[in-house]
C-alpha positions in Angstrom: 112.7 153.4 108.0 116.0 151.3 107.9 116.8 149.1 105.1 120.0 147.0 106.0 121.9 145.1 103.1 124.1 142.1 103.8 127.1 141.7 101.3 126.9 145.3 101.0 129.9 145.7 99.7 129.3 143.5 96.6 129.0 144.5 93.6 125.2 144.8 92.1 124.7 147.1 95.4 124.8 150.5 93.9 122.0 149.1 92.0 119.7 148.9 95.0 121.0 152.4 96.2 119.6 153.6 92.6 116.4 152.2 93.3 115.5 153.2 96.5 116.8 156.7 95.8 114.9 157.7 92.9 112.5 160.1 92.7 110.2 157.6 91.6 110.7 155.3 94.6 107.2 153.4 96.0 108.3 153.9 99.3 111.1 156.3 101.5 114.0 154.9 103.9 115.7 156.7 105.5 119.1 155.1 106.4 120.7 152.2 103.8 122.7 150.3 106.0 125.5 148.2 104.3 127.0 145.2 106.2 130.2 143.7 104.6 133.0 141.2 106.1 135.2 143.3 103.6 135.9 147.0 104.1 138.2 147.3 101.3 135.0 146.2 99.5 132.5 148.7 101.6 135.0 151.4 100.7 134.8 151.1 96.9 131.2 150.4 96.6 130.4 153.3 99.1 132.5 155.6 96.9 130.5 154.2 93.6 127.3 155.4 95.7 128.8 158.6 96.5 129.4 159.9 93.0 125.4 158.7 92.3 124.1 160.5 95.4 124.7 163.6 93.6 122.5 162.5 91.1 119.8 161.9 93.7 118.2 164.6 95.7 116.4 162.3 97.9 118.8 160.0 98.6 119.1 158.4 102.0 121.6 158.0 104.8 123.9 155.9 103.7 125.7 153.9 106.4 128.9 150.7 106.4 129.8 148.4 109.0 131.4 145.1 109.5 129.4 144.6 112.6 126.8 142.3 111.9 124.2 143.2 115.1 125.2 146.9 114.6 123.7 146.0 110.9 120.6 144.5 112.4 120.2 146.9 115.0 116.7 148.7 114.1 116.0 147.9 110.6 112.9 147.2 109.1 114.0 145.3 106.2 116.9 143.3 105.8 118.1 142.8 102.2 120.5 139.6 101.5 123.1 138.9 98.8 125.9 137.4 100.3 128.3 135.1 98.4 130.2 132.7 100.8 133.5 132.0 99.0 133.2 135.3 96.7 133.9 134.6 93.5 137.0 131.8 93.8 134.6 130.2 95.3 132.0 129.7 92.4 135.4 128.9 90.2 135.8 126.0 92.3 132.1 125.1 92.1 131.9 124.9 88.7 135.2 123.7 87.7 135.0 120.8 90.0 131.5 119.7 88.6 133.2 120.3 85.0 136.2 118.3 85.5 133.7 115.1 86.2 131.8 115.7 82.9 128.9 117.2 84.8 127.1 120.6 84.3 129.4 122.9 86.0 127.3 126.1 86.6 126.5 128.7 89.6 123.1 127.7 90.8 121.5 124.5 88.9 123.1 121.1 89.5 126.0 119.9 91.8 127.6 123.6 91.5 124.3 125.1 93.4 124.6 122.3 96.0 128.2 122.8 96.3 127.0 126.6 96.6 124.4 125.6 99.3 126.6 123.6 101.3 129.0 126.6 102.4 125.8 128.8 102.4 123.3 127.2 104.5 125.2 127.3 107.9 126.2 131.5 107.8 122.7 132.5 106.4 120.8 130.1 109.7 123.4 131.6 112.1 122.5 135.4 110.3 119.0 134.6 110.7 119.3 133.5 114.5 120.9 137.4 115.0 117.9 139.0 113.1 115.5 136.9 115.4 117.4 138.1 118.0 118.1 142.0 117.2 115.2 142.5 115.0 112.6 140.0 115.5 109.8 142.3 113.8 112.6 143.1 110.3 111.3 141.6 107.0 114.4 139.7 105.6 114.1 139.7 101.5 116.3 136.9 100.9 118.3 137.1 97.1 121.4 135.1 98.2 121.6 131.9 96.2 120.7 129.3 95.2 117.6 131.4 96.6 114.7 128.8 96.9 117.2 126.8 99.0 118.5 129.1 101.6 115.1 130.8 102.2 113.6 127.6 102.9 117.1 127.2 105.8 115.9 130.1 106.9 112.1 130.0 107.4 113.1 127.0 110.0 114.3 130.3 111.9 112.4 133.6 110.6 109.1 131.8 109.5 107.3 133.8 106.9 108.9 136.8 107.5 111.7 135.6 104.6 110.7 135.6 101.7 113.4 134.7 98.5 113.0 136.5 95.3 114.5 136.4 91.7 113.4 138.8 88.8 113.6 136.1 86.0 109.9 135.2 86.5 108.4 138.1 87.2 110.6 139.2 84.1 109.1 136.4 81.5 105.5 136.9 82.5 106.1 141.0 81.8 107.7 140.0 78.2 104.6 137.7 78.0 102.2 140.4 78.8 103.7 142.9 76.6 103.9 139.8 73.6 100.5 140.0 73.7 100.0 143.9 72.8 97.8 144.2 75.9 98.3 147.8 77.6 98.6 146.4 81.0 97.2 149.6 82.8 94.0 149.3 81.2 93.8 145.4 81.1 92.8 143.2 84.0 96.2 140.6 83.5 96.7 137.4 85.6 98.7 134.4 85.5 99.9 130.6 86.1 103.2 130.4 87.1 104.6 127.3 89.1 107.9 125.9 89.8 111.0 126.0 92.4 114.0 128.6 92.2 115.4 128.9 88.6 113.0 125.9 87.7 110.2 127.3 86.9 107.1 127.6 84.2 104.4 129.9 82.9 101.5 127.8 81.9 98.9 130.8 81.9 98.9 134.6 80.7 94.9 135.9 80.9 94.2 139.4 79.5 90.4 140.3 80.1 89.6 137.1 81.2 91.3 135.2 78.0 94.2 132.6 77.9 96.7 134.2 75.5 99.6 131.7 75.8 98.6 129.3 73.1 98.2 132.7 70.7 101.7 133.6 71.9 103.0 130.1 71.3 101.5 129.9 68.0 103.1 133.1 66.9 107.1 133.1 65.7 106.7 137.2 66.0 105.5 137.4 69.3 107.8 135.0 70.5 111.0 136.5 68.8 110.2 139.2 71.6 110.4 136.6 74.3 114.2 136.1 75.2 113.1 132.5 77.2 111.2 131.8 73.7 114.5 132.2 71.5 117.0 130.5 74.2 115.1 127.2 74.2 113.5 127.1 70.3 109.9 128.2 69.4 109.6 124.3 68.8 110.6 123.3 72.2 108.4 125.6 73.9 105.5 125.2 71.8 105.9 121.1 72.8 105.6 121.8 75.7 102.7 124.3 76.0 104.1 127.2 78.6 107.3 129.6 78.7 110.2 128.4 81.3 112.3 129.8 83.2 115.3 130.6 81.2 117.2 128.5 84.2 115.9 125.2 82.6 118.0 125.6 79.8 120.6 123.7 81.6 117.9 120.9 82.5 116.0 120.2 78.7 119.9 121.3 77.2 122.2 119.9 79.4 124.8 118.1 76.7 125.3 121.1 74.7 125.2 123.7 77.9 128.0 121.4 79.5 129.9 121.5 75.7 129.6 125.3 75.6 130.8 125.6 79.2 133.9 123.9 78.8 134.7 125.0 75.3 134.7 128.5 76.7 138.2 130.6 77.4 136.4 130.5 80.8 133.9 129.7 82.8 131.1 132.5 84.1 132.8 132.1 87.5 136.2 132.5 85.8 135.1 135.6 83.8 133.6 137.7 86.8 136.1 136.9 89.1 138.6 138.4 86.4 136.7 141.2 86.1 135.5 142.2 89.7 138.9 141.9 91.2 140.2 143.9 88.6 137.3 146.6 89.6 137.9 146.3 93.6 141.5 146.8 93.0 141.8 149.2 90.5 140.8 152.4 92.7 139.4 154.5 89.6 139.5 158.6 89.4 136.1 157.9 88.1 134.7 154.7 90.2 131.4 155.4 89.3 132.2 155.7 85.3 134.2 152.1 85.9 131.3 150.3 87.3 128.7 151.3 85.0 131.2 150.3 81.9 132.0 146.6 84.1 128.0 146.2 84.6 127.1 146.7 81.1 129.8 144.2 80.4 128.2 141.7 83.2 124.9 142.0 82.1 125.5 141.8 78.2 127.6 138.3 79.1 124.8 137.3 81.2 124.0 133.3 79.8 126.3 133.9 77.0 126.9 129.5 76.9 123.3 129.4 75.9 123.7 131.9 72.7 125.2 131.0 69.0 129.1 132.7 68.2 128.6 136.2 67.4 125.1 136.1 69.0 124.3 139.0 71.4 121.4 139.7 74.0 118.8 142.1 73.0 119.3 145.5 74.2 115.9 145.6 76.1 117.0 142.1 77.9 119.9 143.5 79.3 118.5 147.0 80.6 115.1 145.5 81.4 116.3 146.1 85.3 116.9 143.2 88.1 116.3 142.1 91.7 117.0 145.3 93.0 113.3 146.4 91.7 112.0 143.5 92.6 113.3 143.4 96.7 112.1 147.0 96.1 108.7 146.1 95.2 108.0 143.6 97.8 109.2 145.9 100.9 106.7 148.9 99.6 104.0 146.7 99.1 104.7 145.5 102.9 105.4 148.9 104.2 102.2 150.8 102.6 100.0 148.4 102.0 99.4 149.2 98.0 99.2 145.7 96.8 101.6 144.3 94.7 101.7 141.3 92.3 105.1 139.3 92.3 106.2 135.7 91.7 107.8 134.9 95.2 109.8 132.1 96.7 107.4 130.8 99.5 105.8 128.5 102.0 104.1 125.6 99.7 102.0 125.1 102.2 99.2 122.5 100.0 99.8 124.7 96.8 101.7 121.5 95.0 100.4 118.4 97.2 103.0 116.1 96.2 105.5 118.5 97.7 106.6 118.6 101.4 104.2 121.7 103.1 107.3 123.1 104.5 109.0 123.1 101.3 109.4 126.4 99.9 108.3 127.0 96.2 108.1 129.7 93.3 104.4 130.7 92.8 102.4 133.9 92.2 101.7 135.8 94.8 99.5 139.2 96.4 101.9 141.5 99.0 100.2 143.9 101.2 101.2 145.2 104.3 99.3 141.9 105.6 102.0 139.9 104.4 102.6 137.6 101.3 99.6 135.4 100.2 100.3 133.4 97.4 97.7 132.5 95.5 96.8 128.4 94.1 98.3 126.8 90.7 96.6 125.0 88.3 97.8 121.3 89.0 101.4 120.1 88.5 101.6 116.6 86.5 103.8 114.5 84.2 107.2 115.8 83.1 107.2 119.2 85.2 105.8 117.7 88.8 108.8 114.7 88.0 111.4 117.7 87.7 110.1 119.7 90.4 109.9 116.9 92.7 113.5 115.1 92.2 114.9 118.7 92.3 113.4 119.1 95.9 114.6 116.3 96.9 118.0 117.2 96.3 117.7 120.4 97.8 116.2 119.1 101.2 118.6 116.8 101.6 121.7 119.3 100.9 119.8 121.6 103.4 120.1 118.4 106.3 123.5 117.5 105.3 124.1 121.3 106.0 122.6 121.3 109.2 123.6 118.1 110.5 127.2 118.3 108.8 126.3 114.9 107.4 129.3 114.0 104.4 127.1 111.0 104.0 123.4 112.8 103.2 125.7 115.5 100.5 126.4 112.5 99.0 122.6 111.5 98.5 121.7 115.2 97.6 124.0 115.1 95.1 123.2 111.7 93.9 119.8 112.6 93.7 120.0 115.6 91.5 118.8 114.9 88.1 122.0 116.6 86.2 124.5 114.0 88.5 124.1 111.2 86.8 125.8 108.5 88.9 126.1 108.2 92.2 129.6 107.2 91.8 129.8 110.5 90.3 128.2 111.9 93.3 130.7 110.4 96.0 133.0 112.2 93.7 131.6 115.9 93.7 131.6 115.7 97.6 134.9 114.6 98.0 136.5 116.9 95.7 134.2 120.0 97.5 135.4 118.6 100.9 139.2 118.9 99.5 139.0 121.9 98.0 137.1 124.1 100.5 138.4 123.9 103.8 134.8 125.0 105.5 133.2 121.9 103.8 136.4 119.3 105.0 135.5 120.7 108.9 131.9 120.3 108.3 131.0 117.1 106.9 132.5 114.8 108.7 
């Protein structure tokens, strides 16, 4: 079996390399493909993955190519984290969103639609060359803003894409484990509803019992919830369910926006700092290097959203990532042992005042029948207003994509709750359109 990553030549790659190698492992490839635009890039990341083979008896081939339909040529699942722009390129996305007195940040708000806008057009032509070269591949899609670009690319692939993110599937595991249950002799199930990095657990049952409102009512057993201590125990227990960590910079936007720009530098800043001091540094030891930079990474992860001197927990930061997740979903596809996962997906009638072709974040079965999400409680008030004003946005930065429209970027932007003026707006396109050259040509 071929797995074939795109961006494989970034950085969190080794990580997927680790988990399909172990001995452990739910399911065997046989040849990890990596497909890069950067072979300076492939070179150091394949010699990171070299020093770890050793470590791994049953590691497979390991493969590089800057040919995208070599890359495609045979594989059975395609794994995608690209970032159009690298790292300079989220600078500019936030910075630009920061120096208008807007939430200036990688994902949520006009920096994610920024992000989407150079995005949307290479991941629809990539997906047009895995219908074409590998029409029967399953593409796990974790390129950001992920909700957004798997739902450009279902207009191609259909439901063979699929977008994941391991925050949810994180915060209903700290949940579970809140609630002292031993999850391998408990029958566990959950509510979980929301878009990409908007999202909300309204649900945990253990043996056929709601324990959320237990969980909120308990300062101990939400001390062990990282969401829990990010937002308040006061905040959360308003509101009656655990978000996404992600809507910290929607319920906290003032003081996320102040911590952002008080900073020495911005998230975008700091990695770009560090990577490009990894890539180019060409260490005796690369794999010692990268595991002392990811530590680093991860341990900053969010760090706006923490007090001075206020660290993540130990367990947060090795508590593992999308790599176990993509890995997960293709070995639930490729043997059939199901597999729960909260997945980015086809709406379909799941949340009726959203679009059926809209793509949402919901709970989910994977078998090697596919993905089959399973139905939400209803979506009302506050959350359904969010979720829907949020889509909004994103369908029309999706259009403006596609039809290189400068005039429906300045409605998506307009339109997102954290932009708030659509003077503002005009602004954030404008100064995109000047400062990436791809974005000038293509909104015209």
């Amino acid at each position: 079996m071929k797995l074939t990553i795109v961006g494989g030549g970034g950085f969190r790659v080794p990580q997927v390399f680790e988990a399909v190698a172990a001995e452990g492992a739910p399911t065997r490839i046989d040849e990890l493909c990596l497909y890069d635009v950067s072979p300076e890039r492939l070179a150091v990341i394949g010699a990171v993955i070299d020093r770890l083979s050793v470590s791994y008896p049953h590691a497979p081939l390991v493969t590089t190519t800057t040919d995208v339909t070599e890359a495609m040529r045979g594989a059975d699942f395609v794994f995608s984290a690209v970032r159009v722009g690298g790292t300079k390129g989220r600078i500019v996305d936030e910075r630009t969103a920061l120096d208008l007195g807007v939430l200036g940040q990688e994902t949520v708000g006009p920096g994610g639609l920024a992000y989407a806008l150079r995005t949307v057009p290479f991941m629809v032509e990539l997906a047009r060359t895995i219908r074409d070269v590998a029409p029967d591949a399953w593409v796990i899609n974790f390129t950001n803003p992920a909700g957004i670009v798997t739902e450009a690319m279902r207009a191609i692939l259909g439901d063979r894409v699929v977008g994941i993110c391991d925050t949810p599937i994180g915060l209903m595991r700290r949940a579970v484990a809140a609630t002292g249950a031993a999850t391998t002799q408990s029958e566990v199930s959950f509510d979980y509803v929301g878009l990409n990095h908007l999202g909300w657990l309204r649900a945990v049952t253990v043996d056929g019992q709601d324990r959320l409102p237990g969980l909120l009512s308990s300062d101990r057993a939400l001390e062990s919830i990282e969401e829990a201590r990010l937002m308040g125990f006061d905040w959360v227990r308003a509101l009656g369910a655990l978000p996404n960590e992600y809507l910290y910079y929607y319920y906290f936007t003032r003081e996320a926006t102040a911590a952002i720009r008080a900073a020495d530098a911005t998230r975008g800043e700091y990695l770009d700092a560090q990577q490009s001091a990894f890539f180019a540094s060409r260490p005796a030891d690369p794999l010692h290097e990268w595991q002392s930079v990811r530590h680093a990474r991860e341990s900053t992860y969010m760090a706006e959203s923490r007090g001075e001197g206020e660290s993540r927990h130990d367990e947060d930061v090795d508590s593992g990532g999308y790599q176990q997740v993509a890995l997960d979903l293709m070995a639930a596809i490729a043997t059939g042992r199901p597999a729960t996962m909260i997945l980015n997906v086809r709406n379909g009638g799941l949340v009726p005042q959203l679009p059926e072709d809209s793509v949402v974040e919901v709970g989910c079965v994977v078998d090697s029948d596919g993905v089959r999400p399973w139905r939400v409680a209803p979506v009302s008030g506050d959350m359904l207003g969010l979720m829907t004003a949020v889509k909004s946005a994103e369908q029309l930065v999706i259009e403006a994509a596609t039809l290189g429209s400068r005039e429906l970027a300045w409605r998506a932007f307009a339109a997102h709750p954290l932009v708030d003026s659509v003077t503002v707006g005009r602004k954030l396109v404008d100064g995109y359109r000047s400062r990436f050259a791809s974005l000038g040509e293509l909104l015209s």
